[in-house]
C-alpha positions in Angstrom: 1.0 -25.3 29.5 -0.5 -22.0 28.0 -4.4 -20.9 29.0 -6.3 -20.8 25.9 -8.0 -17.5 25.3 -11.4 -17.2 25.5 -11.2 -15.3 22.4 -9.4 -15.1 19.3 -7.7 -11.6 18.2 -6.1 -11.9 15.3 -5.1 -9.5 12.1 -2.5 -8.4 9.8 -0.8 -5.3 10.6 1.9 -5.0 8.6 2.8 -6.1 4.7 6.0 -5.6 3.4 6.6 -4.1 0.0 9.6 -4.1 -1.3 10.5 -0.7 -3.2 13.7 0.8 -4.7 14.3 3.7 -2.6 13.2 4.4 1.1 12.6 8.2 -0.1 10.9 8.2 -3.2 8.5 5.2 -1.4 7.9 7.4 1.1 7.2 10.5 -1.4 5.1 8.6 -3.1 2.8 7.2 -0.3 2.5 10.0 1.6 2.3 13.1 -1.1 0.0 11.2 -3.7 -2.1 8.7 -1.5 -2.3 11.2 1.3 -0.8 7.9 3.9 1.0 9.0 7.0 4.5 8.3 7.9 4.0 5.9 11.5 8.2 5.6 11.4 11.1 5.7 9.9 14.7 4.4 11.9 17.6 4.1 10.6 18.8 0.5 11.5 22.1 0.8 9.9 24.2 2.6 7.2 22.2 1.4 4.5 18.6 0.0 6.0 15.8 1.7 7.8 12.3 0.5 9.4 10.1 2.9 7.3 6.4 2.2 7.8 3.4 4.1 6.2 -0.5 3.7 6.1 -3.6 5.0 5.1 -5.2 7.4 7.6 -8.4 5.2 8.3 -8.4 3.6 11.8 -7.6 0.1 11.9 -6.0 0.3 8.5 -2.5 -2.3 7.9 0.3 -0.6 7.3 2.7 -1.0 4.8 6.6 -1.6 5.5 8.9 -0.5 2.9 11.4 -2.6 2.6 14.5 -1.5 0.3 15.9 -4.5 -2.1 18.8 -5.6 -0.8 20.3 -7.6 -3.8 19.2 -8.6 -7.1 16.7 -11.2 -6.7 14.9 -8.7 -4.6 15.0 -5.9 -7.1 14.2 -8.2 -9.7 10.2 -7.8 -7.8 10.2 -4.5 -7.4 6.9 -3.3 -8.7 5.7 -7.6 -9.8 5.3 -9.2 -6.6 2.1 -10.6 -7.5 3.5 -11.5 -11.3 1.1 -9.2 -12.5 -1.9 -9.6 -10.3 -2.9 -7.1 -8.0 -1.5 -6.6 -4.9 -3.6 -4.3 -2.4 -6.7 -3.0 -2.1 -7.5 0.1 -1.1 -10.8 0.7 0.4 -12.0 4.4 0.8 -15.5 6.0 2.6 -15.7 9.0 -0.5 -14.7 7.1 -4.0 -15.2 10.1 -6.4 -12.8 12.3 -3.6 -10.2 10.0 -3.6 -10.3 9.0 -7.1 -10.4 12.9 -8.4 -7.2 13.6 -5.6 -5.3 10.7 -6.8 -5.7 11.7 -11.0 -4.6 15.4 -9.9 -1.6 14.2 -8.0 -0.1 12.2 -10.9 -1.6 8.4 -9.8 -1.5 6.3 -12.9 -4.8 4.5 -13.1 -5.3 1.6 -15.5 -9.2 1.7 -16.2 -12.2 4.2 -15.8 -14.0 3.5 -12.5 -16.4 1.1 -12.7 -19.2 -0.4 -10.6 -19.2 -4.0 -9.4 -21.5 -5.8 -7.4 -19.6 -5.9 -4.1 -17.9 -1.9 -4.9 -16.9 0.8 -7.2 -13.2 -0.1 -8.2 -10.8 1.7 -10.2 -7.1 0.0 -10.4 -4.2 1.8 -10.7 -0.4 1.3 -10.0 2.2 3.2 -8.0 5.7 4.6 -8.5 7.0 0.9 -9.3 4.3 -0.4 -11.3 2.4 -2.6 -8.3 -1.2 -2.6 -9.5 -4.1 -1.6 -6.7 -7.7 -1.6 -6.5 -9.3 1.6 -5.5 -12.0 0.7 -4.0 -15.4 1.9 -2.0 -17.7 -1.6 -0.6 -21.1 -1.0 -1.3 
């Protein structure tokens, strides 16, 4: 029988996204979000383990999975069916949102203020949309 734990210690780490190319994903994330590479392994000839995240402590990271056949290209860029698919949060909106617009990021709608943030969605390299996002 297992001890139960005292207390509970739970969270998502990792979300897998499933992209087109291992390089351009990686281009992508790192050069016009500003994530960090965590790793990249080559598993085989044709699949690596290439994971990526936002710089913020505690952030998920994303895993950047390569379609393997055609029902998985077939959602590249629509996992959601249209809805978006991550949120990212930021401490300095206006920084992030100025650095993203300069580095090519595709954004769908002027920022706007909400009553829980100040959101501005926009997609990346395959169309995914995000929110851009700073809580207030």
């Amino acid at each position: 029988m297992m001890e139960a734990r005292s207390s509970l210690d739970q969270r998502i780490a990792t979300v897998a996204l499933v992209v087109r190319d291992y390089d351009e994903a990686i281009e992508f994330y790192t050069g016009k979000l500003g994530f960090r590479l965590v790793e990249d392994t080559r598993l085989d000839e044709t699949k690596r383990w290439v994971i990526v995240a936002p710089r913020g402590q505690g952030s998920a990271s994303l895993l950047l999975a390569r379609a393997a056949d055609s029902e998985q290209s077939a959602r590249v860029g629509n996992q959601t069916g249209g809805r978006v698919l991550l949120f990212l949060e930021t401490d300095d909106f206006d920084r992030d949102y100025a650095s993203m617009r300069e580095k090519g990021v595709e954004f769908l709608e002027q920022p706007r203020d909400e009553s829980y943030a100040k959101v501005a969605q926009f997609r990346d390299l395959y169309g995914n949309k995000w929110d851009l996002l700073h809580r207030k």
